[in-house]
LOKEZA-438718 format. One record per residue (C-alpha): residue in one letter; residue number from 0; x, z, y. Coordinates in pm, 1 decimal, padded with zeros to 6 digits. Each point is the difference from the previous one (the first is absolute). Example, Ala and Ser with C-alpha at 12.3 -4.5 7.8 and 13.67 -1.06 7.14 Angstrom:
LOKEZA-438718
REC   residu   num         xx         zz         yy
REC        A     0    01230.0    00780.0   -00450.0
REC        S     1    00137.0   -00066.0    00344.0
end
This chain:
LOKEZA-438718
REC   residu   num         xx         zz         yy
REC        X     0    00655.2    02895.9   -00697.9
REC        X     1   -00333.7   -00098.2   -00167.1
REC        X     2    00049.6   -00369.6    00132.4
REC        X     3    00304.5   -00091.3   -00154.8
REC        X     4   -00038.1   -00120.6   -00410.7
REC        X     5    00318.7    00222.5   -00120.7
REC        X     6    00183.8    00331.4    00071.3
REC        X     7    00320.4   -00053.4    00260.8
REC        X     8    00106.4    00287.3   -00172.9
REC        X     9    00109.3   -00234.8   -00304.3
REC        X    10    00225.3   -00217.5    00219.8
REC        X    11    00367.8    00113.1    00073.7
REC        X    12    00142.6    00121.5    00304.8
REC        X    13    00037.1   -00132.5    00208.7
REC        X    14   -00281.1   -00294.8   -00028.4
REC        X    15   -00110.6   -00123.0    00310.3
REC        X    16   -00295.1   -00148.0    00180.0
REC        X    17    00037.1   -00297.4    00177.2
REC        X    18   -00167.1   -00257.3    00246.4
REC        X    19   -00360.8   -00138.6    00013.6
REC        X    20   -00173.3    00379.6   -00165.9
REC        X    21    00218.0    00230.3    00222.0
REC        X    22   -00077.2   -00171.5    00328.2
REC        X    23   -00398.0   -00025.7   -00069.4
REC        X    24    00037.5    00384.4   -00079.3
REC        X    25    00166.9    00031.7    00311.6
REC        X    26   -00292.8   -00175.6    00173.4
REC        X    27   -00243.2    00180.5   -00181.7
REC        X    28   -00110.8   -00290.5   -00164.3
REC        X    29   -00066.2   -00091.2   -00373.9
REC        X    30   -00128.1   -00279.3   -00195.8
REC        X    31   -00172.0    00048.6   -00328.1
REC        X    32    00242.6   -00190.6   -00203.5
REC        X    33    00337.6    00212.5    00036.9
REC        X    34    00282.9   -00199.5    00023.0
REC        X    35    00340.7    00265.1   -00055.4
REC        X    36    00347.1   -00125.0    00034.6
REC        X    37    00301.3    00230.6   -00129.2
REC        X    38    00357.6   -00013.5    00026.4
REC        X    39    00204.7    00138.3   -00244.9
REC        X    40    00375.3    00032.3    00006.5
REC        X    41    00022.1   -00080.5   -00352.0
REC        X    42   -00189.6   -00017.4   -00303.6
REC        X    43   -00296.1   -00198.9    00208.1
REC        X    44   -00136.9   -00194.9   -00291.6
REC        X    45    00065.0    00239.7   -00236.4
REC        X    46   -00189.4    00232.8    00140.4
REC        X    47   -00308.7   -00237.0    00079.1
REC        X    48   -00023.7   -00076.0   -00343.6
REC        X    49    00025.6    00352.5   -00075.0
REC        X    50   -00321.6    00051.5    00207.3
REC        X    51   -00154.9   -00269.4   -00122.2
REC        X    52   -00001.4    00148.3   -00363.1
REC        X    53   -00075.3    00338.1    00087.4
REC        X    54   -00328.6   -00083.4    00208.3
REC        X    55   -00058.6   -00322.5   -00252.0
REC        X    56   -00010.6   -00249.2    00321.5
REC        X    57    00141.9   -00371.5   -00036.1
REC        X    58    00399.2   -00040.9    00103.5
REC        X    59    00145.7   -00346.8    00102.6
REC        X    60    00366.0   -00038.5    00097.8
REC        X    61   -00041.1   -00193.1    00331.1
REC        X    62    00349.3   -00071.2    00093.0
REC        X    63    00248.4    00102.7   -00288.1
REC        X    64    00285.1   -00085.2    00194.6
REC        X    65   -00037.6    00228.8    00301.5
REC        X    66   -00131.3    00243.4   -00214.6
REC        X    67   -00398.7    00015.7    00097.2
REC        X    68   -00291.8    00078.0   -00209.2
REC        X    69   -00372.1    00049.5    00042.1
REC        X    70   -00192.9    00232.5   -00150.2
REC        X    71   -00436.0   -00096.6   -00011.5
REC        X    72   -00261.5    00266.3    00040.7
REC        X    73   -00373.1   -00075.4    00027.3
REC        X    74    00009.6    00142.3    00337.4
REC        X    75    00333.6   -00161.9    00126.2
REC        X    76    00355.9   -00115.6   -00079.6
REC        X    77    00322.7    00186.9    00048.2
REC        X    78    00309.9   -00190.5    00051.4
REC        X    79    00298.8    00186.3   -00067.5
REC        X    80    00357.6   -00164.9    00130.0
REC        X    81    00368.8    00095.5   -00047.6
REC        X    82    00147.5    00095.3    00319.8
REC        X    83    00143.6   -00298.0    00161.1
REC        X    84    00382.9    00093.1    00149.2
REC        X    85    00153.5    00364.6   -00017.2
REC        X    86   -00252.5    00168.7    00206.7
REC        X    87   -00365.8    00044.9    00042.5
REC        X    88    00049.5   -00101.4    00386.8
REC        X    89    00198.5   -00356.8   -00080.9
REC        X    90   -00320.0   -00021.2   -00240.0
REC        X    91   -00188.8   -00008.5    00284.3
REC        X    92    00182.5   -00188.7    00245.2
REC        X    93   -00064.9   -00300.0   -00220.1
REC        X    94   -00407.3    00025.6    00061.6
REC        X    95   -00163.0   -00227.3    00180.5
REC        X    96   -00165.4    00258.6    00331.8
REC        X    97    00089.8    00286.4    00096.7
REC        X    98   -00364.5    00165.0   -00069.7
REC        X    99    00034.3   -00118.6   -00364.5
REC        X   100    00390.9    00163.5   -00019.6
REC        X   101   -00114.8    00386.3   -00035.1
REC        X   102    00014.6    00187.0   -00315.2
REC        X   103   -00048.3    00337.6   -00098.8
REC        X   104    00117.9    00155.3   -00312.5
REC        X   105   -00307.0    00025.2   -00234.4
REC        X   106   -00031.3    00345.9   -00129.9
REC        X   107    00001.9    00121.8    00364.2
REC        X   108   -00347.3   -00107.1   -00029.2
REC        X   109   -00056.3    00269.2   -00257.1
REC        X   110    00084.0    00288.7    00178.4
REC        X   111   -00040.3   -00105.3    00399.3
REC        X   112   -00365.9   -00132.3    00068.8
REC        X   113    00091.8   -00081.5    00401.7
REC        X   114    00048.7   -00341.4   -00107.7
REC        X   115   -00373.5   -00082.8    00110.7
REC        X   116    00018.3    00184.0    00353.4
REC        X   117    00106.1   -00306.5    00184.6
REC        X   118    00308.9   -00111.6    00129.7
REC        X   119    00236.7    00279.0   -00095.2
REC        X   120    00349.2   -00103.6   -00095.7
REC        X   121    00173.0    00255.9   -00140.4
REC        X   122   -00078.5   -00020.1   -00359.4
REC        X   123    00145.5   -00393.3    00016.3
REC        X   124    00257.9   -00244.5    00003.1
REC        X   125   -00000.5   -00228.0    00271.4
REC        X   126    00325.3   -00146.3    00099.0
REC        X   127   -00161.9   -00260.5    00181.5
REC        X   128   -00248.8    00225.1    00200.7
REC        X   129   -00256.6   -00190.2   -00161.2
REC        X   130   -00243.4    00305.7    00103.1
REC        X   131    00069.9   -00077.5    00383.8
REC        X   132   -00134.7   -00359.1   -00118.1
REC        X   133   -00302.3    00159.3   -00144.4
REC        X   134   -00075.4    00179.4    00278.4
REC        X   135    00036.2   -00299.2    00263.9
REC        X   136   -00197.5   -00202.0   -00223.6
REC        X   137    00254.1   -00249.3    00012.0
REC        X   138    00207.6   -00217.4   -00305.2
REC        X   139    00329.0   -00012.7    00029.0
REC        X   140    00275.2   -00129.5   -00219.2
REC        X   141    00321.5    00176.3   -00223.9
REC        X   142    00196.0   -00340.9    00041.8
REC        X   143   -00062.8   -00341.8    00063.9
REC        X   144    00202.9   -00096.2   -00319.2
REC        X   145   -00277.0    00208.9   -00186.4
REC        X   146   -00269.8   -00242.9    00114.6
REC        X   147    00273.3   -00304.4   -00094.2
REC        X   148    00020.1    00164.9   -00332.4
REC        X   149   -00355.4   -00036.9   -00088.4
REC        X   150   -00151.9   -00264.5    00256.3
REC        X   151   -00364.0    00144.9   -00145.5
REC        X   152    00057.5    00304.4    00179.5
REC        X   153   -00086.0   -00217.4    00378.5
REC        X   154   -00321.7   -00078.3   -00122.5
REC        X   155   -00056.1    00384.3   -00126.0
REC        X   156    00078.3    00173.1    00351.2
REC        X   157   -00297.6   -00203.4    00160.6
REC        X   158   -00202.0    00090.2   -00274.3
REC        X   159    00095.3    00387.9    00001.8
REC        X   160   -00100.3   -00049.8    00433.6
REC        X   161   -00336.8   -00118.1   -00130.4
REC        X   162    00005.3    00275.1   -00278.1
REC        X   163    00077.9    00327.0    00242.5
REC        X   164   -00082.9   -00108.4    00348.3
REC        X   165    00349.7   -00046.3    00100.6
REC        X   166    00199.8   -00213.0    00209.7
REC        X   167    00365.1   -00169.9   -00073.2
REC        X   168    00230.1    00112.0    00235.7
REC        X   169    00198.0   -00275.2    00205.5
REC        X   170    00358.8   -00032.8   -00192.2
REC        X   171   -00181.2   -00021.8   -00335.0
REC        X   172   -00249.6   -00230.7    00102.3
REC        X   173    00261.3   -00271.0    00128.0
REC        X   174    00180.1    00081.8   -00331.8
REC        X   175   -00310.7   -00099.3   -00194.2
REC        X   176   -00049.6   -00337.0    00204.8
REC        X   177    00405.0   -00084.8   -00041.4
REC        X   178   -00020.6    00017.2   -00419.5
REC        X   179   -00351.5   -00139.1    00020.1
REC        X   180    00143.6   -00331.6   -00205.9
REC        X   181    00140.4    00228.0   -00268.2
REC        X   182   -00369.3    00053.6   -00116.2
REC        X   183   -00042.7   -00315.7   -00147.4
REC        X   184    00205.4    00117.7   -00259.3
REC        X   185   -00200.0    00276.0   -00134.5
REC        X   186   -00187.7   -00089.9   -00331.6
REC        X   187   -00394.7   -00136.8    00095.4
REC        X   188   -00142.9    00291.6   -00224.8
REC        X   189    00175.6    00293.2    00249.1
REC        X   190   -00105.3   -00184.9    00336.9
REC        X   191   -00396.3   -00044.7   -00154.5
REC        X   192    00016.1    00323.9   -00080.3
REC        X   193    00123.8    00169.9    00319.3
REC        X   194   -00256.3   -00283.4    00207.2
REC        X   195   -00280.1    00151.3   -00185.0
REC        X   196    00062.0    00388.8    00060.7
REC        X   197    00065.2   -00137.2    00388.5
REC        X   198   -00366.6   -00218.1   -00014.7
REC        X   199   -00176.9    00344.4   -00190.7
REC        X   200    00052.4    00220.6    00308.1
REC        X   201   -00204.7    00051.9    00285.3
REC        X   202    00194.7   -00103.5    00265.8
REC        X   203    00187.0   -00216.7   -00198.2
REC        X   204   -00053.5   -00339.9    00182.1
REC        X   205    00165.4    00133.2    00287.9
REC        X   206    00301.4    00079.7   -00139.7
REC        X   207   -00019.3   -00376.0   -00192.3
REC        X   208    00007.7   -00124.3    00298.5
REC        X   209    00305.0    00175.4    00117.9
REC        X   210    00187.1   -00092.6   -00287.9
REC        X   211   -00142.3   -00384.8    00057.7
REC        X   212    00060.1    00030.0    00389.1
REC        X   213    00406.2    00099.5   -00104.7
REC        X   214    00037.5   -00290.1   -00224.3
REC        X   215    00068.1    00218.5   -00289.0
REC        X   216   -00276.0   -00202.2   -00241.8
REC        X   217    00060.0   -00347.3    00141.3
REC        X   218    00139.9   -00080.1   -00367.4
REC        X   219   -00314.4    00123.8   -00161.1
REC        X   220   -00283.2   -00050.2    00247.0
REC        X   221    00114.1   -00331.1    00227.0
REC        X   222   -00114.5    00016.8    00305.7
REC        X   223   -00125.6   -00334.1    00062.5
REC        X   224   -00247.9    00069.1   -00319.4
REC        X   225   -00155.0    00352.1    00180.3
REC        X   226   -00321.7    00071.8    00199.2
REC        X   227    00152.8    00297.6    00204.1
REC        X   228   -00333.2    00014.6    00207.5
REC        X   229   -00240.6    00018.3   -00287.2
REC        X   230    00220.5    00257.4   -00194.0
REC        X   231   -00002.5    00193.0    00312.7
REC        X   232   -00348.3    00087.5   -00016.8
REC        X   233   -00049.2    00037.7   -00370.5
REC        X   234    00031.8    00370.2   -00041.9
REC        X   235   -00225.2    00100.1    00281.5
REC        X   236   -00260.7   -00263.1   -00149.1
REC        X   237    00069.6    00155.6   -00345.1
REC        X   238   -00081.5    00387.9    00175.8
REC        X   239   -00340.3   -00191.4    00164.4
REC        X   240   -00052.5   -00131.1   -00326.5
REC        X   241   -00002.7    00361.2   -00200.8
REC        X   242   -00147.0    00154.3    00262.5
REC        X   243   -00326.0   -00214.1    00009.1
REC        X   244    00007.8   -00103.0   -00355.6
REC        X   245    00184.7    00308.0   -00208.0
REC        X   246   -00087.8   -00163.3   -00323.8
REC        X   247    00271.0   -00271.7    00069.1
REC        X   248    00232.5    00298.1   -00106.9
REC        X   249   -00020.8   -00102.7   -00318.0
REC        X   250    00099.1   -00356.2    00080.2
REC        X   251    00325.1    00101.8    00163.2
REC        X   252    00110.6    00238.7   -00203.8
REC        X   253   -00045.7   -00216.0   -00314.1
REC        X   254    00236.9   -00018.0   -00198.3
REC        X   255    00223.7   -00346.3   -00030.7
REC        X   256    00354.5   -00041.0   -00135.1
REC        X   257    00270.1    00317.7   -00117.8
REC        X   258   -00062.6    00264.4    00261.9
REC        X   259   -00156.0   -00272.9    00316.0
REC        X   260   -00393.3    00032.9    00093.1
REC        X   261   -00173.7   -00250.6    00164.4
REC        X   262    00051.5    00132.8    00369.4
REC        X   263    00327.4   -00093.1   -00089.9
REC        X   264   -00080.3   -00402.3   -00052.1
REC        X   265   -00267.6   -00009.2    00288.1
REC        X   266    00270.5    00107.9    00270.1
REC        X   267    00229.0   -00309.4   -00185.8
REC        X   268   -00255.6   -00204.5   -00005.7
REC        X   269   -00040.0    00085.9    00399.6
REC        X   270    00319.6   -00028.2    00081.8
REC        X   271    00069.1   -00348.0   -00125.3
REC        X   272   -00151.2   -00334.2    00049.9
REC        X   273    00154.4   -00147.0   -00344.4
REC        X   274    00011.4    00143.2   -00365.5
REC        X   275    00312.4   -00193.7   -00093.1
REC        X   276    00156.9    00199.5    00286.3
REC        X   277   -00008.7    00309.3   -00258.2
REC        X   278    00119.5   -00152.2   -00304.9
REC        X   279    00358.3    00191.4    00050.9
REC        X   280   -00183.8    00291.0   -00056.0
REC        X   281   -00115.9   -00036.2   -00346.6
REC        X   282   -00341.6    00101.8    00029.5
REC        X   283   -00201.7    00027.8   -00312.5
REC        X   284   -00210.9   -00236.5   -00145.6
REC        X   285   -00336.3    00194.0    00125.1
REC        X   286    00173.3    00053.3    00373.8
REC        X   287    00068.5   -00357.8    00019.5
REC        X   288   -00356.7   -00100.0   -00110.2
REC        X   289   -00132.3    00230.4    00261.1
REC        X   290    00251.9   -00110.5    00303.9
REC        X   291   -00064.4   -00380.9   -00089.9
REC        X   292   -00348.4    00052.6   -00017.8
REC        X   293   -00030.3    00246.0    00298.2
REC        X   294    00136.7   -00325.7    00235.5
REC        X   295   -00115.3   -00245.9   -00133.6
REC        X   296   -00382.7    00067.0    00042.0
REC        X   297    00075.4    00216.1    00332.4
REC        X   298   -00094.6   -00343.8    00200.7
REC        X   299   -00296.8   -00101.3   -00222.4
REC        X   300   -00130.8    00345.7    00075.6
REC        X   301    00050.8   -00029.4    00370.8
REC        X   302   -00169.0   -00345.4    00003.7
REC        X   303   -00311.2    00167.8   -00225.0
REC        X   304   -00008.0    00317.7    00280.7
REC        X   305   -00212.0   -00217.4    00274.7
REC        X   306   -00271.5   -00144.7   -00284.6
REC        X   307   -00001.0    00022.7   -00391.0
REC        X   308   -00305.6   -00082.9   -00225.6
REC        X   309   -00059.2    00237.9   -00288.2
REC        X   310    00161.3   -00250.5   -00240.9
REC        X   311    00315.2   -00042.9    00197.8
REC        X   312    00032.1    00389.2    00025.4
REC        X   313   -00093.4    00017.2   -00368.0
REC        X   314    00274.5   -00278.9   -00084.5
REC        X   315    00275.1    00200.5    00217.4
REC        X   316   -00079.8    00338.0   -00115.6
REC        X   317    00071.5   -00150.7   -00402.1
REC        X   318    00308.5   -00128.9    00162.4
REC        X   319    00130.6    00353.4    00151.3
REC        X   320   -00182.0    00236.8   -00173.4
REC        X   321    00280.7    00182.5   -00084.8
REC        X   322    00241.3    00029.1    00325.1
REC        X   323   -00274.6   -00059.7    00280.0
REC        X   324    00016.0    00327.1    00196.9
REC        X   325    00346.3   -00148.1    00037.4
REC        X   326   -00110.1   -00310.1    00143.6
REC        X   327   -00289.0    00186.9    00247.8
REC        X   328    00315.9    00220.0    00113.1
REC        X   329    00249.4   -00284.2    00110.3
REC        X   330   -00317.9   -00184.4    00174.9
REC        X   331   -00060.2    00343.0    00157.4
REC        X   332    00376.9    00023.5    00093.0
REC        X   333    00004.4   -00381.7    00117.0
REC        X   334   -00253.0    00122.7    00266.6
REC        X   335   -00361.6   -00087.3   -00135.2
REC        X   336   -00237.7    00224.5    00051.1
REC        X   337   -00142.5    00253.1   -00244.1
REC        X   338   -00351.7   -00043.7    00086.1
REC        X   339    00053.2   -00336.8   -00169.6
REC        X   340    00195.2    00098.4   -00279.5
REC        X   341   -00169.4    00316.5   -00111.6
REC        X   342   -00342.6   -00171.8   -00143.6
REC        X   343    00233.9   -00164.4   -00248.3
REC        X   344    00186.6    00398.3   -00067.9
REC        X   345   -00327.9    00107.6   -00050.8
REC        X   346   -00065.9   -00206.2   -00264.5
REC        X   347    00317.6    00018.5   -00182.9
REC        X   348   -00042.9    00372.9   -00004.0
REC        X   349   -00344.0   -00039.1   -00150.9
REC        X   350   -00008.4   -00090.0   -00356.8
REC        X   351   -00348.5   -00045.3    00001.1
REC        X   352    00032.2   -00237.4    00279.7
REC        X   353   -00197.7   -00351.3   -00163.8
REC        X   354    00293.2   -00242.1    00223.1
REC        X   355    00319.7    00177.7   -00134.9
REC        X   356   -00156.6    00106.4   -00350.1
REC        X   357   -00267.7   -00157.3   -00087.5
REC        X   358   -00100.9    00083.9   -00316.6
REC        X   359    00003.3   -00234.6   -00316.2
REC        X   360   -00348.0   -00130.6   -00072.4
REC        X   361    00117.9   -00208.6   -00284.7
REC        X   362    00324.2   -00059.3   -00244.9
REC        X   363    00115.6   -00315.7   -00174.9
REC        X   364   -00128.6    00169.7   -00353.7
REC        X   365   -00357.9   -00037.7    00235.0
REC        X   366    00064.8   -00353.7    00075.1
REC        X   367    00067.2   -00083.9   -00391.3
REC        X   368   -00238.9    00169.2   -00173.4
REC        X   369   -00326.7   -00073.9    00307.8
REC        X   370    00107.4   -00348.5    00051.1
REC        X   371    00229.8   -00123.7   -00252.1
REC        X   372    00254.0   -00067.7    00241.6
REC        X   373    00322.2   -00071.7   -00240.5
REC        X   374    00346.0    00179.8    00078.6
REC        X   375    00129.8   -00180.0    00326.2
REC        X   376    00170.3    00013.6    00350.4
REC        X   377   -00368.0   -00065.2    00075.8
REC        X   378   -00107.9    00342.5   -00043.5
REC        X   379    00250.1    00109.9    00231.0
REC        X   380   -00164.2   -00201.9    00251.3
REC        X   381   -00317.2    00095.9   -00071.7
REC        X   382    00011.3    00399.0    00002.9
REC        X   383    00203.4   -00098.7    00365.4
REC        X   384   -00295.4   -00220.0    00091.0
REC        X   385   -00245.4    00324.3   -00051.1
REC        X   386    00265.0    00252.0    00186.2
REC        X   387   -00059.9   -00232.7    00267.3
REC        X   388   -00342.2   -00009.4   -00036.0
REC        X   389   -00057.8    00364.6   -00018.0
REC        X   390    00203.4    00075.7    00357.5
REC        X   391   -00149.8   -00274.4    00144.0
REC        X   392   -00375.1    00240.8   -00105.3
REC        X   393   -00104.2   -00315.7   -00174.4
REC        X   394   -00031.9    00220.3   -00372.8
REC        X   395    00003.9    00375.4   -00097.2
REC        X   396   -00073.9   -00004.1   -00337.5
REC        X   397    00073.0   -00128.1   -00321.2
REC        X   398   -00284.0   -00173.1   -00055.4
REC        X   399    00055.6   -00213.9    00297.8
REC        X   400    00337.0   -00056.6   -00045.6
REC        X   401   -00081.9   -00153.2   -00310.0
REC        X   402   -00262.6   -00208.5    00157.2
REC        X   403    00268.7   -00071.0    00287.5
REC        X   404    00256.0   -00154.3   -00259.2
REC        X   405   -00275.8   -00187.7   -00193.2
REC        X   406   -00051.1   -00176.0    00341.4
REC        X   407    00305.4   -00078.6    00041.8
REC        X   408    00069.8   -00158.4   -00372.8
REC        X   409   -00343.2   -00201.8    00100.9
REC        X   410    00189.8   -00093.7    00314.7
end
């Protein structure tokens, strides 16, 4: 009971616990942001704001109207909802898969640890046999109006496949393709969000693909605008990647835009040939920068692969500094080889490396006060000029590249 932020035992009876929490506890499985939903027959926010005051966590009313509140731990949220209908079990019929539709009355937990044993049933509710699901490994819907309801709910059973290992069964699958169009109704911000959690999981892509392959995106993600091949291939590059470079961790997991990494733009960026193809998603300034940048110098790179001098590899790297693992991973994924991609890894990953970072061997406040050059563009040029210079092995010191600019004034 150590993992939960409050006592159950201040909660009335009955309280129960519903959806996403009870079937991961059912699966043994367990994040390390909890994520509790309750449903209460009466009293919901009441009793969430109750909480709320007696543990000193944050309280927002989420939806006044059907009665749902949230209650904000540093460890987690719990969402407490009144019952919807005159009974726990016409609650659930209005869930959106059978897996998610199991409850269990909360301070059973107190007294009855067999909770975490597996797949026992007794201690829950499960109108829907939602634990026969769970044990097939299989997603299967209440009701097809329940999907019609709230059209985000298609996108969200490929990405709970992805998420568990599962597969949709048949009925619900051809459900999901039928009220595919209804999707293009959901608000950008809710689609973004459920794309990225799809894009941050392993296996992921697959599922993308399935969705993509049943026409349920085609009013997001055209398909004339996609590179189905290259996006095929991107998270097996990405695995070859980490495995022969683990530092590029930190690149991926980097952290972009509200709760979206940069794995998450690299797999968009893979998957289509044109950033305007994304603008109904609402990316965020910094996403955008990256997936505009990401394609547009993807060919420059590629022509650069067969012979670059050190100033044109200097030039590019100032270009892409910030995004280029991304650009190495869709050449990678477009079929180039490694062997003449990973010299230019290497010395991105090197911050010593005198191509990618060279260091500064003189400032504008040099060029003022040594030569009397007066504030102008000029100096910009200049201090470029001796970059240049100093990849090129021309100059390594200050000395020279104050000697190097006087030559070129005299020039």
């Amino acid at each position: 009971m150590q993992q939960f932020p409050f006592d159950f035992n201040d909660l009335p009876t009955p309280t129960y616990l519903v959806g996403g929490w009870v079937r991961d506890r059912l699966l043994n499985r367990q994040g390390k942001y909890l994520d509790l939903d309750f449903v209460l027959p009466e009293n919901a926010v009441e009793t969430a704001q109750e909480v709320a005051r007696k543990y000193k966590a944050g309280f927002v009313v989420l939806d006044a109207e059907r009665k749902i509140a949230r209650v904000v731990f540093k460890n987690g949220t719990a969402d407490f909802a009144q019952q919807m209908g005159i009974s726990l079990e016409e609650d659930l019929g209005r869930r959106d898969f059978c897996m998610n539709a199991i409850a269990m009355e909360c301070h059973q937990l107190i007294e009855d640890q067999s909770i975490g044993d597996g797949l026992a049933g007794e201690d829950f509710i499960d109108p829907f046999d939602g634990i026969g699901d769970l044990k097939a490994k299989r997603i299967r819907m209440v009701a097809p109006e329940n999907l019609a309801e709230d059209p985000l709910r298609i996108l969200r059973g490929y990405r709970q496949s992805a998420q568990l290992g599962f597969e949709i069964e048949d009925l619900t699958r051809k459900v999901l393709m039928k009220l595919a169009s209804r999707l293009k109704s959901v608000a950008a911000e809710r689609v973004r969000t459920e794309l990225g959690y799809l894009l941050s999981i392993n296996n992921g892509s697959r599922w993308m693909m399935e969705a993509i392959s049943d026409g349920i995106l085609e009013d997001w993600l055209p398909s004339q605008h996609l590179n189905l091949p290259r996006f095929a291939e991107i998270e097996r590059v990405i695995s070859s990647l980490l495995s022969q470079f683990p530092n590029l961790e930190l690149f991926f997991s980097k952290h972009l835009s509200g709760d979206r990494y940069a794995i998450v733009i690299v797999k968009l960026a893979a998957l289509t040939n044109s950033a305007t193809a994304l603008e109904s998603l609402g990316l965020s300034r910094a996403e955008q920068r990256w997936l505009v940048g990401i394609l547009r110098y993807l060919p420059q790179f590629i022509n650069l692969l067969d012979q670059a001098t050190p100033k044109e590899q200097y030039k590019f790297f100032q270009s892409t500094l910030e995004f280029f693992p991304a650009i190495a991973t869709l050449a990678l994924a477009s079929g180039y080889e490694l062997e003449r991609i990973s010299p230019w890894l290497e010395r991105w990953l090197n911050p010593n490396d005198a191509i990618a970072y060279p260091i500064t061997l003189i400032t504008g406040d040099d060029l003022r006060k040594d030569l009397g050059i007066p504030p102008s563009p000029q100096i910009g040029e200049f201090l470029e000029s001796v970059k240049i210079a100093q990849v090129e092995g021309k100059i390594s010191s200050r000395a020279e590249a104050i000697t190097f600019v006087q030559s070129i004034i005299k020039y």
